[in-house]
C-alpha positions in Angstrom: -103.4 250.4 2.6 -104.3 253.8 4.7 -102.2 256.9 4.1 -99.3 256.0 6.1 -96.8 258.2 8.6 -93.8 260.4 7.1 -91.7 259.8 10.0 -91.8 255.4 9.4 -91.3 255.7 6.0 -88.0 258.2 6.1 -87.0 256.0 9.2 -87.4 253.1 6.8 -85.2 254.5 4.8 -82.6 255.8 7.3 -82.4 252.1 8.3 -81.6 250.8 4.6 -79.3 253.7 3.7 -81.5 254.8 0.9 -83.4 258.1 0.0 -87.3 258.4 -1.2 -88.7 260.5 -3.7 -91.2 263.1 -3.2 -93.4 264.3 -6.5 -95.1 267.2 -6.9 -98.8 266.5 -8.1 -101.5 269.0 -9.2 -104.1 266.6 -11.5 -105.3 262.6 -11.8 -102.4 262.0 -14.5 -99.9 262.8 -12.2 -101.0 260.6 -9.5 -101.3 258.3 -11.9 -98.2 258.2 -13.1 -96.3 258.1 -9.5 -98.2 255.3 -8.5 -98.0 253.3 -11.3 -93.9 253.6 -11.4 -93.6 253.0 -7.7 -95.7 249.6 -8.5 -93.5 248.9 -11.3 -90.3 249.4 -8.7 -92.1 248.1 -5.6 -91.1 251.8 -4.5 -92.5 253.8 -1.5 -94.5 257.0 -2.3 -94.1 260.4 -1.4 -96.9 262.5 -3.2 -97.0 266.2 -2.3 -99.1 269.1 -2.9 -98.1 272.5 -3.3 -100.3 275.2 -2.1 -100.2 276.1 -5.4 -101.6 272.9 -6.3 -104.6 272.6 -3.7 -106.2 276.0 -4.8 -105.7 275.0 -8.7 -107.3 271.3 -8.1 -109.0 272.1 -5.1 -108.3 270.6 -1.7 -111.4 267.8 -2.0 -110.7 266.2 -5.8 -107.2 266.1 -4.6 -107.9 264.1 -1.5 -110.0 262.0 -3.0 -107.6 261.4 -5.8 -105.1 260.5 -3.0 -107.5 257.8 -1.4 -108.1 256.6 -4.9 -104.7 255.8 -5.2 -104.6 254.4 -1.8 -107.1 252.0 -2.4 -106.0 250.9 -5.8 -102.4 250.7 -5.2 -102.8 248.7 -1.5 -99.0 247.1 -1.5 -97.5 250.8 -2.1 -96.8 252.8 1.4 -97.9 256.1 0.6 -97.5 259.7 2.1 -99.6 262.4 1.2 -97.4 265.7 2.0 -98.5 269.5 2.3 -95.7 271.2 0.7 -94.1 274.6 1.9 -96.7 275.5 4.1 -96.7 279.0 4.5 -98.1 279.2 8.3 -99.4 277.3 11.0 -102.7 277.6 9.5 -102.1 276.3 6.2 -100.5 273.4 7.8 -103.6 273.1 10.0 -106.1 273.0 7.3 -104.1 270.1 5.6 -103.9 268.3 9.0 -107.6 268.3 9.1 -107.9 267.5 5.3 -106.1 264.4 6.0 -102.3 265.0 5.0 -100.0 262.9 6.6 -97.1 265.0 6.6 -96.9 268.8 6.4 -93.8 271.3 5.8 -94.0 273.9 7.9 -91.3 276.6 6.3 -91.1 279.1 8.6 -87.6 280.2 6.4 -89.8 283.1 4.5 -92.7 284.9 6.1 -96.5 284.1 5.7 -96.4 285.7 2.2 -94.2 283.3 1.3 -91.3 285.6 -0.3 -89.7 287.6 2.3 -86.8 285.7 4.5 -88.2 285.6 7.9 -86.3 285.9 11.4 -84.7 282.6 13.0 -87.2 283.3 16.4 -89.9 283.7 14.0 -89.3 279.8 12.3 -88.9 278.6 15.2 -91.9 279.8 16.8 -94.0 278.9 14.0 -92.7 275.8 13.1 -92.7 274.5 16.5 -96.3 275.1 17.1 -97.5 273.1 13.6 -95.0 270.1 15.5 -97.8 270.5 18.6 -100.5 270.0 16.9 -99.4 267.6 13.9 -97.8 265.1 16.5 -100.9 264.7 18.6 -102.5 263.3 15.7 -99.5 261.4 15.0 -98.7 263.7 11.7 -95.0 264.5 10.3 -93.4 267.6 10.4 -90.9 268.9 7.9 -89.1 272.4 8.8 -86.9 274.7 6.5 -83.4 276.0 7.8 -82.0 278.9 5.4 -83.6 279.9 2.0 -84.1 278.5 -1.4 -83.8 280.5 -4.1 -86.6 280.6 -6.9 -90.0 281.3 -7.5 -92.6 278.3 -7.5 -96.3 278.1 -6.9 -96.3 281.5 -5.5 -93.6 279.9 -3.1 -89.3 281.3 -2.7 -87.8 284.3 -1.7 -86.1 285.1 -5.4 -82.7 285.7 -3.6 -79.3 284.5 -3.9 -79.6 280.7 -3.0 -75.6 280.9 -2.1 -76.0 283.9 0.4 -78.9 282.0 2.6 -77.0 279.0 3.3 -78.5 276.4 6.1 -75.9 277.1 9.2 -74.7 273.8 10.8 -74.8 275.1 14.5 -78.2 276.8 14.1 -79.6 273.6 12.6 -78.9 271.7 16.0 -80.8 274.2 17.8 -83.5 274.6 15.4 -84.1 271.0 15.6 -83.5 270.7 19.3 -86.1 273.8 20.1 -88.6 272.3 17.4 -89.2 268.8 17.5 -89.3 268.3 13.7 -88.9 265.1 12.0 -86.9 266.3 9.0 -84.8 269.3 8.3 -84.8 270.6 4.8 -81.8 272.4 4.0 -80.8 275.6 1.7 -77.6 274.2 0.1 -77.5 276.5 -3.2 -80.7 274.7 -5.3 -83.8 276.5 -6.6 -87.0 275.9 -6.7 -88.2 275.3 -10.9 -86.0 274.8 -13.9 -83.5 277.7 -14.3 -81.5 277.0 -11.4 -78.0 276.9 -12.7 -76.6 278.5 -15.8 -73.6 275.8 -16.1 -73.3 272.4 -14.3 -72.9 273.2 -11.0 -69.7 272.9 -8.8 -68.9 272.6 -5.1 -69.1 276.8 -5.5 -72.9 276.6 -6.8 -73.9 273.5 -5.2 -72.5 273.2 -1.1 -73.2 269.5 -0.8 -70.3 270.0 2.0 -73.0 271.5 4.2 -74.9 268.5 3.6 -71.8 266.5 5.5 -71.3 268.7 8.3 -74.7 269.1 9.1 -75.7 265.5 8.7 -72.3 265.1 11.2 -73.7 267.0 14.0 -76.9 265.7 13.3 -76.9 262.3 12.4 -80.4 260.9 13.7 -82.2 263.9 11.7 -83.7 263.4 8.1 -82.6 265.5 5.7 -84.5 266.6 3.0 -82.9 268.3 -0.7 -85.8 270.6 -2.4 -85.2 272.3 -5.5 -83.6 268.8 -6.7 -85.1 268.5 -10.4 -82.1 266.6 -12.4 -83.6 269.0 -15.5 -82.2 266.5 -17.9 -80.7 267.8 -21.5 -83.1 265.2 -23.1 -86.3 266.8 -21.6 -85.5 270.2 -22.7 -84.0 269.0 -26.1 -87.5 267.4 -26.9 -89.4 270.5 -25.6 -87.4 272.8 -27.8 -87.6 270.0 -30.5 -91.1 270.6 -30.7 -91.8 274.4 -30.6 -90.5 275.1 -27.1 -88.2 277.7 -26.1 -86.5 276.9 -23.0 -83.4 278.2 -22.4 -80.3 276.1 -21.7 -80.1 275.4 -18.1 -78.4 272.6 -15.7 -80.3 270.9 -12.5 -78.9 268.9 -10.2 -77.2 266.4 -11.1 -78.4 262.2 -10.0 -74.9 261.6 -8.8 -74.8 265.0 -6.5 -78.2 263.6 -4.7 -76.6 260.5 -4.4 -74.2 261.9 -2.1 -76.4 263.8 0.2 -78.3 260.0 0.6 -75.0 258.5 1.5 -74.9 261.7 4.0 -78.6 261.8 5.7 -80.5 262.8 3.1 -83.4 260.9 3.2 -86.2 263.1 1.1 -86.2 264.5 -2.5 -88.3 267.0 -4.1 -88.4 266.6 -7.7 -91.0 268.7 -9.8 -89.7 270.2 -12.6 -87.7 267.0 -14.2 -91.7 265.7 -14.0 -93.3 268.8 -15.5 -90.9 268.9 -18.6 -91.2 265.3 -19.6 -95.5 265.8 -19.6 -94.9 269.2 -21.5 -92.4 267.7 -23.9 -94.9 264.7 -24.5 -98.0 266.8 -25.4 -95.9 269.1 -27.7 -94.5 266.2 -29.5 -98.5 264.7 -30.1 -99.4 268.6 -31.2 -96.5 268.9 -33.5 -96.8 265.0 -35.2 -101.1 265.0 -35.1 -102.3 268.8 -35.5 -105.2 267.4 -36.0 -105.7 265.4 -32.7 -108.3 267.3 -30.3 -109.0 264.3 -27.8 -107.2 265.5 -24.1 -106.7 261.4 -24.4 -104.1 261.8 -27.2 -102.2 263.8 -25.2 -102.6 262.9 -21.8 -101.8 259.2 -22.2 -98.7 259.6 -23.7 -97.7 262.8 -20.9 -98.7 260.5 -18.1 -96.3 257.7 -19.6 -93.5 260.1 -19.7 -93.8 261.4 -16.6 -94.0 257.8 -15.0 -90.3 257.0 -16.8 -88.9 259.9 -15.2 -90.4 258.9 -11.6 -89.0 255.2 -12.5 -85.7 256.6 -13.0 -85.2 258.3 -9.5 -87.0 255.9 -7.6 -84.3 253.3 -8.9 -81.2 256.0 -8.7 -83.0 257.0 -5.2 -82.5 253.5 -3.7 -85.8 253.4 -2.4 -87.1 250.7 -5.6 -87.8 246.8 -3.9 -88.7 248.8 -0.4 -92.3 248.8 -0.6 -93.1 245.7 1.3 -90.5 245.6 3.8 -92.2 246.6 6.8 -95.9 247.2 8.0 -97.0 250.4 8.4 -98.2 251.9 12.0 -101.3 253.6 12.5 -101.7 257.3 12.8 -102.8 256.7 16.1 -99.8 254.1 17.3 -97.2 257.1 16.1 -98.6 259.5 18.1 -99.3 257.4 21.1 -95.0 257.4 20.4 -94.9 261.0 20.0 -96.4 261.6 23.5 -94.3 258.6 24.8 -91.3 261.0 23.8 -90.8 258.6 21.2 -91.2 258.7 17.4 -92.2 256.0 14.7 -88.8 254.4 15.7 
């Protein structure tokens, strides 16, 4: 199966009231390990890549990782996602590469840490929708701004004080033409994002509800959405790590926002701790162990059990075969139509 359309997959999803994952990936093991839990749950794929991640694996191996997958996992619909592009040009060398979906966030300005202008996102953002529609591509946009540092990605303020506005988010969608909306509802990007298990002060899912309420044909997307379970860090730590105590967010919260429009994911951290937690536990038990296999094999496993887990708590596990994908070609012949992959 061909890389397949954003839009038909969170459309998919709309129609069968679940959410999808989407996984961070920077090497082979990663891939490895999304694929084979979304074959294990018959689960849709969302695999995304950080920019971050294309300048440490390079843009080629990871493409070519991405058709590998593709053609060894045939039954699984897959997306392969540019994450928080940074500009139009970003997004426009991953269009080219052969992403099927990019993230235009406009939210912060090309450097990628200072909050940008609402003219300024929209501008931006609506000229990736231009060119990634013609070619039938999806287009995520950011509304407000995440707090946290990532992959040389977030603006490191206050997550609370750069809330996603209800009202703007009609006309940001209206003026842009995006296919989903990713909103700032209090999460950070990597693992320290709440010192104590967060509450309707820390995390607004409220602003999930009102803005899926006005709009309620509009995927909504929750980044910074890493569960960071006490387990993961207990093993870490258990094992010569020193993370500090911290709380994500938590399965039943991103529940909510699915029953509410959310229809995308981001998980990354939860995904990097359970790798990092396996590898320590293979240095700590074998120190004599020196073969990357001895590590890597039991790191991959670990991170597949994690992806298992939201898949299933996602809704998204059984979905893989219920509909055939369209071509790139047939969703934008639907874009110019005025359509979408409906």
């Amino acid at each position: 199966m061909p890389l397949v359309s954003m839009r038909q997959l969170l459309d998919e999803a709309a129609k069968g009231g679940y959410g999808v994952g989407a996984f961070n990936v920077n090497n082979m093991e990663q891939i490895q390990a999304i694929m084979e839990a979304a074959r294990e749950t018959k689960s849709p794929a969302i695999v995304q890549a950080s920019r971050g991640a294309r300048s440490y694996t390079n843009d080629r191996f990871l493409y070519h990782l991405m058709l590998a997958a593709a053609e060894l996992y045939p039954e699984i619909p897959m997306v392969l996602h540019q994450d928080h592009g940074n500009s139009p040009a970003t997004c426009k060398s991953a269009i080219e590469m052969g992403f099927t979906s990019v993230m235009m966030d406009g939210s912060l300005m090309a450097d990628g840490k200072t909050p940008s202008t609402f003219e300024y996102n929209v501008q931006a953002t609506r000229e990736v929708v231009e060119m990634a529609h013609e070619k039938g591509i999806t287009v995520e946009g950011e509304l407000g701004t995440l707090g946290g540092i990532e992959d040389g990605h977030g603006a490191g303020v206050d997550p609370l004080s750069h809330l996603t506005d209800p009202d703007q988010a009609v006309e940001f969608v209206g003026r842009t033409g995006i296919d989903a909306l990713a909103v700032a509802i209090g999460t950070s990007h990597g693992a320290y994002k709440f010192s104590k298990k967060p509450t309707g002060q820390t995390l607004v899912m409220e602003r999930i509800i009102e803005i899926h309420k006005k709009l309620p044909h509009t995927h909504l997307v929750m980044h910074g959405s890493s569960s960071v379970p006490q387990e993961l860090q207990d093993i870490i730590n258990k094992y010569g790590g020193k993370m500090r105590q911290t709380y994500g967010v938590p399965i039943e919260e991103i529940q909510l926002g699915i029953r509410n429009g959310v229809r995308k994911i981001n998980v990354d951290t939860d995904n990097r701790m359970a790798m990092t937690g396996a590898i320590r536990k293979v240095f700590f038990e074998k120190p004599e162990a020196f073969d990357p296999r001895d590590y890597m094999k039991p790191a991959r496993e670990a991170m597949k059990e994690v992806v298992k887990a939201r898949m299933i708590a996602f809704g998204q596990a059984g979905h893989a075969g219920d509909y055939t994908p369209l071509s790139l070609e047939e969703v934008a012949r639907r874009y110019k139509a005025g359509g979408a992959a409906r």
